[in-house]
TIGUGU-957680 format. One record per residue: x, z, y of N, C-alpha, C in turn; residue in three letters. Coordinates in steps of 0.1 Angstrom, whole numbers, padded with zeros to 4 digits, always signed. Layout:
BEGIN
XZYXZYXZYALA/...
***
This chain:
BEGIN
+0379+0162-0148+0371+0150-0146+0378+0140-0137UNK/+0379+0128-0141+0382+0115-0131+0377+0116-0117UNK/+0386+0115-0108+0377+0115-0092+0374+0097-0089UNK/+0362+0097-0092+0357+0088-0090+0361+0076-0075UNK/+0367+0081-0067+0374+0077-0052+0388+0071-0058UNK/+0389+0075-0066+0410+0074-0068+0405+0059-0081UNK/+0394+0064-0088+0391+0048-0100+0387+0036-0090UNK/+0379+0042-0079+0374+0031-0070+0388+0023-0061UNK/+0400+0034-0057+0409+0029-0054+0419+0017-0063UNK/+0419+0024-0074+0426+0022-0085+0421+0005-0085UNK/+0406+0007-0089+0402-0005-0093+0404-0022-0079UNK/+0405-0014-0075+0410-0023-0057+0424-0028-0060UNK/+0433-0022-0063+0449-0022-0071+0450-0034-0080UNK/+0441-0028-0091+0441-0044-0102+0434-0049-0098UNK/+0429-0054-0087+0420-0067-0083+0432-0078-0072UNK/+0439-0065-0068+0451-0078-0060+0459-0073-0062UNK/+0463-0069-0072+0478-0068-0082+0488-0063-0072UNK/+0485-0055-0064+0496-0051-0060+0493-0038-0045UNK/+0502-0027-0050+0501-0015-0038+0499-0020-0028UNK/+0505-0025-0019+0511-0029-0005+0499-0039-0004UNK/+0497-0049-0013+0483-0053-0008+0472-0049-0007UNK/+0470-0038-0014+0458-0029-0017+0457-0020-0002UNK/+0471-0015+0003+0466-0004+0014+0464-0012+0026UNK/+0475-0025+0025+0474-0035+0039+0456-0038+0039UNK/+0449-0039+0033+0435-0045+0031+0421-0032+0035UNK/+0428-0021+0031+0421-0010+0034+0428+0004+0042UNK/+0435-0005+0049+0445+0000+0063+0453+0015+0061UNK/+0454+0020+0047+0464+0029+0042+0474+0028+0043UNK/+0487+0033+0039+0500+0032+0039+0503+0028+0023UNK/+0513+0022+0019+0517+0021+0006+0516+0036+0001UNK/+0523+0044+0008+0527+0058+0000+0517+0068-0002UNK/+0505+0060+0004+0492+0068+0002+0484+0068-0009UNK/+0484+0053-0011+0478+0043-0027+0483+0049-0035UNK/+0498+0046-0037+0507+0052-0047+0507+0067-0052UNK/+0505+0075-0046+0499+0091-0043+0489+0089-0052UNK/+0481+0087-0046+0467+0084-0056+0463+0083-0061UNK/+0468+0070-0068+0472+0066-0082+0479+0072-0097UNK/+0485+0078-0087+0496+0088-0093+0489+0098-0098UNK/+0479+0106-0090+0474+0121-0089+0462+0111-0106UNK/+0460+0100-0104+0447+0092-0109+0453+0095-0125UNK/+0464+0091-0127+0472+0087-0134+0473+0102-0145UNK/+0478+0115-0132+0477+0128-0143+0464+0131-0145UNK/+0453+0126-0142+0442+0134-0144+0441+0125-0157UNK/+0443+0113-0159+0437+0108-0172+0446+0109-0180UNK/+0459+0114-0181+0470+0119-0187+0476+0105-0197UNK/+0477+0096-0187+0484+0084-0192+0489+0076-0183UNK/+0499+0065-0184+0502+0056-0175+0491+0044-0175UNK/+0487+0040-0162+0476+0031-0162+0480+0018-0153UNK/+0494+0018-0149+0498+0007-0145+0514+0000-0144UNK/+0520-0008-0145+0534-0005-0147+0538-0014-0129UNK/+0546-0006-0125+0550-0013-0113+0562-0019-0114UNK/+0565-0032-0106+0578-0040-0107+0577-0050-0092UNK/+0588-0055-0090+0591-0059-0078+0577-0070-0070UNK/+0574-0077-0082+0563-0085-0075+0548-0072-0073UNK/+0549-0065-0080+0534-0060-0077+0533-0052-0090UNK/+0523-0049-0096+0518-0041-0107+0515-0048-0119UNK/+0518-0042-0129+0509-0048-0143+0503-0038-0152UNK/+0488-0038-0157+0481-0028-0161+0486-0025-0170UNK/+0483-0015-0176+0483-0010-0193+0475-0008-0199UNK/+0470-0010-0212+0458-0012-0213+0445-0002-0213UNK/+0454+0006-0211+0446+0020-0207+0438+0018-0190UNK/+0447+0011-0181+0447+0006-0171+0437-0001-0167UNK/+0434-0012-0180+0428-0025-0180+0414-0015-0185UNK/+0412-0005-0190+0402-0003-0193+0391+0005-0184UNK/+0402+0012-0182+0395+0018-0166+0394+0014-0158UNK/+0397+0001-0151+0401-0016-0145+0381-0020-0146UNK/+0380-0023-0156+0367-0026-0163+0354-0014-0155UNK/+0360-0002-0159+0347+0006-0159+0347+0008-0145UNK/+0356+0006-0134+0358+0008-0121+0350-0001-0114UNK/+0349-0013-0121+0341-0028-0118+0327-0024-0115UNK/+0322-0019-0129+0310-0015-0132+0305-0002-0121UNK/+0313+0007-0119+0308+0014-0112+0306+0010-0096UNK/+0313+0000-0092+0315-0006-0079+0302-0010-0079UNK/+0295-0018-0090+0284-0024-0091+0273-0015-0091UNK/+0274-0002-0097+0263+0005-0096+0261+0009-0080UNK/+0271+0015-0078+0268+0019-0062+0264+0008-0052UNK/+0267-0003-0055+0260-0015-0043+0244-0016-0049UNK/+0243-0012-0060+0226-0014-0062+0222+0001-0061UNK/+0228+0014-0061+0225+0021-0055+0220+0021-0040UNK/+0230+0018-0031+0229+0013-0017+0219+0002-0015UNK/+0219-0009-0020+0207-0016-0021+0192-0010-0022UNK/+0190-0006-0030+0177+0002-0034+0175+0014-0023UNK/+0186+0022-0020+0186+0034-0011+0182+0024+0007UNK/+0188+0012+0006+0185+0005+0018+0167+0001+0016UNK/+0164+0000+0002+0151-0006+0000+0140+0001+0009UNK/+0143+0015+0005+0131+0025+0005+0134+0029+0026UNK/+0144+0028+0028+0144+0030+0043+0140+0019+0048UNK/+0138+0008+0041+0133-0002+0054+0118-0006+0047UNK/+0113+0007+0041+0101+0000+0032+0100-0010+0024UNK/+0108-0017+0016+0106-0026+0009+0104-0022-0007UNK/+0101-0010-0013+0104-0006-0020+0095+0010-0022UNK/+0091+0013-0034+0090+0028-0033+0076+0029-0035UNK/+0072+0044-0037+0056+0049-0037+0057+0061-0025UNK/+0044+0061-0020+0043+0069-0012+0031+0076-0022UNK/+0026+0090-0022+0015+0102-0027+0015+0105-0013UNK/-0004+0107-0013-0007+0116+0001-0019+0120-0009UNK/-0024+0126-0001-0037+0139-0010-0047+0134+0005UNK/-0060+0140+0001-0071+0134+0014-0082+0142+0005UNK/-0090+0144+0013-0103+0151+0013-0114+0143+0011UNK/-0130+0144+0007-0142+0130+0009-0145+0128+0021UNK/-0144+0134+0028-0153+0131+0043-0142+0125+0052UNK/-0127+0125+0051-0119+0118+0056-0115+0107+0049UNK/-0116+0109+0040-0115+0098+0028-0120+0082+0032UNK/-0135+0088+0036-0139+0078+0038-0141+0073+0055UNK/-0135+0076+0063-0134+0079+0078-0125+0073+0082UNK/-0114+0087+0086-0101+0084+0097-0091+0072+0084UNK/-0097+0077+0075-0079+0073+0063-0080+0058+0062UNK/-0091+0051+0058-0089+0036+0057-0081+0031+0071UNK/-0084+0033+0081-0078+0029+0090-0059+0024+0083UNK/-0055+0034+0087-0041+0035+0081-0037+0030+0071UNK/-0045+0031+0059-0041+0024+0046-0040+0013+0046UNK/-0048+0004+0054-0049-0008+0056-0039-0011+0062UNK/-0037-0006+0078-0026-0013+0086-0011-0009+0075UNK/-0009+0005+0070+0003+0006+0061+0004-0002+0050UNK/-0005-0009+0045-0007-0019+0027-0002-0033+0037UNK/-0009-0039+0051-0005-0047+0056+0010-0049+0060UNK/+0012-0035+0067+0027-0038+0069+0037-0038+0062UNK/+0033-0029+0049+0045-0025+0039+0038-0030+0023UNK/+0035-0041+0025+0031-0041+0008+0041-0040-0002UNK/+0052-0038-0001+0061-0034-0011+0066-0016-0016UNK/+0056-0011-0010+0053+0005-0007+0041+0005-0016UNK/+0045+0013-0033+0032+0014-0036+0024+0030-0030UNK/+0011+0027-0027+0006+0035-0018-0005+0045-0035UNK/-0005+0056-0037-0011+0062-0041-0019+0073-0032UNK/-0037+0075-0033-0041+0084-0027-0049+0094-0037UNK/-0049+0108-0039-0053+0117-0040-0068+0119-0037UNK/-0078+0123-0040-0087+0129-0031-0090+0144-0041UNK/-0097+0155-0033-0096+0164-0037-0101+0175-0028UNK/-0111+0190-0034-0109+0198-0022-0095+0206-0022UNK/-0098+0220-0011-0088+0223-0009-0075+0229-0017UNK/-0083+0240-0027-0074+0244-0036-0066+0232-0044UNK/-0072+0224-0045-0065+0209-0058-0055+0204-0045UNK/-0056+0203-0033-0049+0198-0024-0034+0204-0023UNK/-0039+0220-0019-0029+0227-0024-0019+0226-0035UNK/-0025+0227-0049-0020+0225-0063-0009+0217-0059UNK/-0011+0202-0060-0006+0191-0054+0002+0190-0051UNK/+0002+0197-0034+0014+0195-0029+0028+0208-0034UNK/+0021+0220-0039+0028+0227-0040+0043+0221-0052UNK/+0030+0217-0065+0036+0207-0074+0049+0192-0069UNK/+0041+0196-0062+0052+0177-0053+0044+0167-0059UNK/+0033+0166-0066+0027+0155-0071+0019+0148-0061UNK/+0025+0151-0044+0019+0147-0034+0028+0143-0023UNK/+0031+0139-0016+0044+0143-0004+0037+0151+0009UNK/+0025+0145+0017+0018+0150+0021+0003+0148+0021UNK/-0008+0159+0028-0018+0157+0028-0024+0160+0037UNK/-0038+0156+0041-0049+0156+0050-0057+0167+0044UNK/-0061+0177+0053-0061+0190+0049-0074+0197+0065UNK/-0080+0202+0064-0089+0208+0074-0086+0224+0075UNK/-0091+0228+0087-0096+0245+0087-0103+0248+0100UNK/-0109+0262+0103-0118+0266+0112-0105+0277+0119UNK/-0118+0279+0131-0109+0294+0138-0106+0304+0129UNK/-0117+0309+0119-0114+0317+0115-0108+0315+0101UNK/-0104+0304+0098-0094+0301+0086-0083+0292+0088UNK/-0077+0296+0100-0065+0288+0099-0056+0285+0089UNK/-0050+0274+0085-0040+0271+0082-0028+0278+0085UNK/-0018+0287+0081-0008+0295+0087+0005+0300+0076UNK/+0010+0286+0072+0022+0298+0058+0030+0290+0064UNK/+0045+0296+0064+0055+0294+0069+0063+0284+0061UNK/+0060+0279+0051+0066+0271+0041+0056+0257+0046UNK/+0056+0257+0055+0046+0240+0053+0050+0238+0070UNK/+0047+0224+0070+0047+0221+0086+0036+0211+0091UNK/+0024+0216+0098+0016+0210+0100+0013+0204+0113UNK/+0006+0190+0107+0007+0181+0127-0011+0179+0129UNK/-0016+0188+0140-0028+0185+0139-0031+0171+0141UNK/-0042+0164+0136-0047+0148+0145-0056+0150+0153UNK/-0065+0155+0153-0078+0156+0158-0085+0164+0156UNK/-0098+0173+0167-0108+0180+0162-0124+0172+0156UNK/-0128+0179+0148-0141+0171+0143-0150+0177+0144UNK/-0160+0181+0156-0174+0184+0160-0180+0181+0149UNK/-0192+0189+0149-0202+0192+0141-0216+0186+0150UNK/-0226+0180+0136-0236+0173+0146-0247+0176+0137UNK/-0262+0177+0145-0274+0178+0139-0282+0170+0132UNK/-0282+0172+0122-0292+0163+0119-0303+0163+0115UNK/-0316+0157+0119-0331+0157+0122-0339+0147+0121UNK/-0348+0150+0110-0359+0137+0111-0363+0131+0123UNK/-0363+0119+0121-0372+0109+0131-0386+0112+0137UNK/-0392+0123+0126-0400+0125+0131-0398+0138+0137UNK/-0391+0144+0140-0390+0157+0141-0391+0155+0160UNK/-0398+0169+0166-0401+0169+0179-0388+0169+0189UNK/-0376+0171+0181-0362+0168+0194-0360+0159+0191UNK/-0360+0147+0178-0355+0139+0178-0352+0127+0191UNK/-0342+0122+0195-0341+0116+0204-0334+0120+0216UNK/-0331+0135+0213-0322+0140+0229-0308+0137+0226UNK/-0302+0137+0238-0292+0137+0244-0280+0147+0236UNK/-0286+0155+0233-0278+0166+0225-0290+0180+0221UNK/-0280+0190+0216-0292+0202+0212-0283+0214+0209UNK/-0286+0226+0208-0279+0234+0205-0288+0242+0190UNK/-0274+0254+0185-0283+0259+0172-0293+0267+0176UNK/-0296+0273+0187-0305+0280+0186-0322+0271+0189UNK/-0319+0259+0194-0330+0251+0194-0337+0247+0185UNK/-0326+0256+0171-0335+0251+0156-0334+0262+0149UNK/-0337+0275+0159-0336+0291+0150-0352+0291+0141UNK/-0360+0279+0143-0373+0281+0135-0373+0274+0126UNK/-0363+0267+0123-0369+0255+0114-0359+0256+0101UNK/-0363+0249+0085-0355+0254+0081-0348+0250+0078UNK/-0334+0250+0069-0317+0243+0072-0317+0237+0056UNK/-0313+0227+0059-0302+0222+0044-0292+0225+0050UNK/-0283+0229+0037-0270+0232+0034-0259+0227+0027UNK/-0244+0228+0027-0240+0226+0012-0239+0237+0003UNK/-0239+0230-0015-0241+0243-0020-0231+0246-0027UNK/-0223+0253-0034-0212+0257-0038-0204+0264-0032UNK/-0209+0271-0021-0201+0279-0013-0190+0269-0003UNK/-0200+0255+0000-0192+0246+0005-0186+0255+0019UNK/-0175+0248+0027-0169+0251+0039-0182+0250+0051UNK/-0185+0242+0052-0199+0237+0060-0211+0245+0058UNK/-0213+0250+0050-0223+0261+0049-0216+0277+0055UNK/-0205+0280+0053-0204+0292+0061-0200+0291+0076UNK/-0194+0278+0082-0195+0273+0090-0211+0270+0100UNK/-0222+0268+0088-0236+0271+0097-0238+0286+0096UNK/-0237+0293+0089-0241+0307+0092-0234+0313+0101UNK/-0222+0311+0105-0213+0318+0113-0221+0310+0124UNK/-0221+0299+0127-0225+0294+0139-0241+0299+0144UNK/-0247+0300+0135-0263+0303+0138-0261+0318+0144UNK/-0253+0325+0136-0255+0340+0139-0241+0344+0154UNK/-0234+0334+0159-0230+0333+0171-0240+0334+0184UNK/-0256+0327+0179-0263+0324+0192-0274+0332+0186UNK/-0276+0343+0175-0286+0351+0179-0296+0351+0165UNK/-0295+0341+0153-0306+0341+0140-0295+0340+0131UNK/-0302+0340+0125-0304+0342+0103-0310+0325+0101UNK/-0303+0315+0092-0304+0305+0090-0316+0308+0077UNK/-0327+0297+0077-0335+0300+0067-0329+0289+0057UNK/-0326+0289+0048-0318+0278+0038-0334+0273+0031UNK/-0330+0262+0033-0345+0254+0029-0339+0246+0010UNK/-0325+0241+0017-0319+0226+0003-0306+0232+0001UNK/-0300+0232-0007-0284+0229-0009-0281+0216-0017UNK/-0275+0210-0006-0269+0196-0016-0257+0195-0016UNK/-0251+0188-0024-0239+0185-0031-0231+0176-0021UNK/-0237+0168-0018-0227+0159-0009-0237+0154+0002UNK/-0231+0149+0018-0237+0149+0028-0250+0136+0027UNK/-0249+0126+0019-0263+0117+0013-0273+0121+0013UNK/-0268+0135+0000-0281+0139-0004-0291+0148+0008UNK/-0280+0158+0014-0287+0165+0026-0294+0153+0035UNK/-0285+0141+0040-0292+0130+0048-0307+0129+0045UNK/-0309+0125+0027-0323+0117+0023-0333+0134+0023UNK/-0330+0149+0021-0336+0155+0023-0336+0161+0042UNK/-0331+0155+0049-0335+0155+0062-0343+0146+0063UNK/-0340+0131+0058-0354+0122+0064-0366+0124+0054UNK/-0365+0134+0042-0380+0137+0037-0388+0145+0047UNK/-0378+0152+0060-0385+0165+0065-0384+0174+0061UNK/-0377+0175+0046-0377+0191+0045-0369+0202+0053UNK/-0354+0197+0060-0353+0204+0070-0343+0197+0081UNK/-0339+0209+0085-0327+0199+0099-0312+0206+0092UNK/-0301+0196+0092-0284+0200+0088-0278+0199+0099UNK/-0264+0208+0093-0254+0206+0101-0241+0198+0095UNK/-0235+0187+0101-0224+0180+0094-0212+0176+0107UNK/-0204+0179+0098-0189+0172+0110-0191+0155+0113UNK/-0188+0154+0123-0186+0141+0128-0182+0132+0116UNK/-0170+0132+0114-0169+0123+0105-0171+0123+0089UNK/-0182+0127+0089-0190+0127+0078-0205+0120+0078UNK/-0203+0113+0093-0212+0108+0094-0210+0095+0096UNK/-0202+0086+0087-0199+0074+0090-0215+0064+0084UNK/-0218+0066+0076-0235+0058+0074-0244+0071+0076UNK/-0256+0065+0090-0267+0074+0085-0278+0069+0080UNK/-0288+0074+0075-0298+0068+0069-0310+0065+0075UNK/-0314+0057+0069-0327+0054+0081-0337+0067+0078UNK/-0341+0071+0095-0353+0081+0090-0345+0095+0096UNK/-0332+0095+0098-0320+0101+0101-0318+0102+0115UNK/-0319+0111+0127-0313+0109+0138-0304+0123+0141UNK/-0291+0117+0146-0279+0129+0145-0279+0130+0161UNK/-0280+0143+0164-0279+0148+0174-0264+0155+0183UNK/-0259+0153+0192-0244+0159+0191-0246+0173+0196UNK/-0238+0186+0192-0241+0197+0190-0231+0206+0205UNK/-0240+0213+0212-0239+0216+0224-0227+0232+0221UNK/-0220+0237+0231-0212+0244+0223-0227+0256+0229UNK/-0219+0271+0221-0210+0271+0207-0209+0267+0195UNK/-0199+0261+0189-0204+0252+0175-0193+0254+0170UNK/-0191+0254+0156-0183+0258+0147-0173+0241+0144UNK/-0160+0241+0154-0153+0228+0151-0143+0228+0142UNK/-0139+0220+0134-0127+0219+0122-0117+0211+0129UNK/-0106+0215+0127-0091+0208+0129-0090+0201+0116UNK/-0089+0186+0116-0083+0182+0112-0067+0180+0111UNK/-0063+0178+0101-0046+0178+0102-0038+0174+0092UNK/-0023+0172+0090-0018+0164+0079-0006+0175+0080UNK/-0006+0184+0066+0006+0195+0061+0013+0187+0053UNK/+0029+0191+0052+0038+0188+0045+0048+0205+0042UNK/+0054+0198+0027+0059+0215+0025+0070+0210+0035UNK/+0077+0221+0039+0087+0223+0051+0101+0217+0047UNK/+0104+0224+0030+0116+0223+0024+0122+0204+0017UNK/+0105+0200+0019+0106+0186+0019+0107+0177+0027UNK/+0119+0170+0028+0121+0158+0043+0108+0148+0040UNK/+0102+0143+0052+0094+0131+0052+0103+0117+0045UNK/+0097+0111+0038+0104+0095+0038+0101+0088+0048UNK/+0112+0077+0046+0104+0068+0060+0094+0061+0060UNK/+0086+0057+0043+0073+0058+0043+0061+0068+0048UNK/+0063+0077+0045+0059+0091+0049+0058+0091+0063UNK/+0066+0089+0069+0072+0091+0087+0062+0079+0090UNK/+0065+0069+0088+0051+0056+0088+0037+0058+0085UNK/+0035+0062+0082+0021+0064+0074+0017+0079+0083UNK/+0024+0087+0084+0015+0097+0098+0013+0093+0112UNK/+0027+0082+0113+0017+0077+0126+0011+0066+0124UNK/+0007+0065+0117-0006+0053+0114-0017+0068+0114UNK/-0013+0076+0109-0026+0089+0112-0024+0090+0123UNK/-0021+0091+0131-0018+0097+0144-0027+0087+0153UNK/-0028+0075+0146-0025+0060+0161-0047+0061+0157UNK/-0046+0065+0144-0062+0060+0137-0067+0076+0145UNK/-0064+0085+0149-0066+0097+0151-0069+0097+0166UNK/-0063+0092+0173-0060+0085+0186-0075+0080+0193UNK/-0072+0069+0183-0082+0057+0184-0092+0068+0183UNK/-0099+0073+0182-0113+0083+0178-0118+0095+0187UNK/-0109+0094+0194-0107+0104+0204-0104+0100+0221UNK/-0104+0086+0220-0109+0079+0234-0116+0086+0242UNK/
***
């Protein structure tokens, strides 16, 4: 195979017709060019230039690889070009993966300041629970993602590298008419009588209240299971019972709704942003976590 270094030299050669000009210009020695050329010369197993007192004259074998030297000169500057694009953001897609309850929280923050700063970065987001999060990134149909766990389900494989942002307390929530409504705070066992919405599907937040209730002493009575934190909201303000939800899951509450902040012990989630290990961040990527980091920040004042 052609070494692509010796056509790039070559092609420098027929551009100023002559050795001694060629090495004076790219600070070689003549006998270095000429070497080169030479080695260039047996690999394509022809004469590709004829030399004489003034300088060189191609052959057309010369001239033709003269041409394709051109062209490759030109690929590599829009190579470099483009490779320059994506390091200074002007260019590129970023994939992150996100969860609903951060989805709609910590992540706008970021998207915004990153679409502001970088609008030539197409931004794609993911949402998803955890196993599909997983899928994702394992696939690479992600670069990184926003990802949760508890004490007792850490996050922990050696193939990933994870940067926590922030913890996300858990908070009560209680009709307006209900007899605590209005304190300061409350703890679970202040509501070992009354009965619980949940989520249902074997959501994370539901084993999260049973672990936590049976920390301070009861057996949770499951009154509702709902699907997504709305729906538990509108069956808290019917009364039918009191929930437990993470902080930032509480970005709208409903009227009729009053959230109470949860006294320890309480079952808290780390939020966090994994990346597989074997994969370098881009410098989109590298941008866009600390925009998690700075929105992560901000929330934790």
């Amino acid at each position: 195979m052609l070494d692509v270094r010796r056509i790039l030299l070559f092609t420098e050669v027929a551009r100023r017709g002559s050795v001694t000009a060629t090495a004076r210009a790219l600070n070689y020695t003549p006998s270095a060019v000429s070497q080169q050329i030479s080695r260039l010369e047996s690999e394509a197993g022809q004469p590709l230039l004829e030399r004489h007192a003034r300088g060189v004259t191609l052959t057309d074998a010369g001239r033709a690889l003269a041409e394709r030297g051109h062209r490759i000169e030109r690929e590599l500057r829009a190579a470099e070009n483009e490779l320059a694009d994506h390091a200074g953001l002007r260019a590129g897609t970023l994939r992150i993966g996100t969860f609903p309850t951060v989805g709609a929280s910590l992540l706008p923050q970021a998207v915004i300041a990153f679409r502001d700063a970088h609008p030539d970065v197409r931004l794609t987001v993911r949402s998803a629970r955890i196993a599909g999060l997983w899928t994702m990134l394992e696939n690479r149909e992600i670069e990184m993602s926003l990802m949760w766990d508890y004490d007792w389900s850490r996050i922990d494989r050696e193939d990933i590298v994870v940067t926590p942002l922030l913890d996300d307390p858990p908070a009560l929530l209680v009709s307006d008419q209900h007899p605590l409504a209005g304190r300061d705070a409350a703890s679970l066992a202040d509501f070992a009588d009354d009965p619980w919405i949940t989520r249902a599907d074997h959501h994370p937040v539901a084993e999260a209240l049973v672990r936590g209730c049976r920390a301070v002493g009861f057996e949770p009575h499951i009154a509702y299971e709902a699907h997504d934190y709305q729906e538990a909201q509108a069956m808290v303000a019917a009364g039918i019972g009191v929930a437990l939800a993470p902080t930032l899951a509480l970005e709208g509450i409903r009227p009729g709704v009053s959230v109470l902040p949860l006294q320890r012990p309480a079952p808290i989630r780390r939020i966090l942003l994994v990346r597989m290990a074997d994969h370098s961040p881009t410098p989109a990527a590298q941008t866009f976590a600390q925009l998690l980091r700075d929105a992560a920040a901000a929330r934790t004042l």
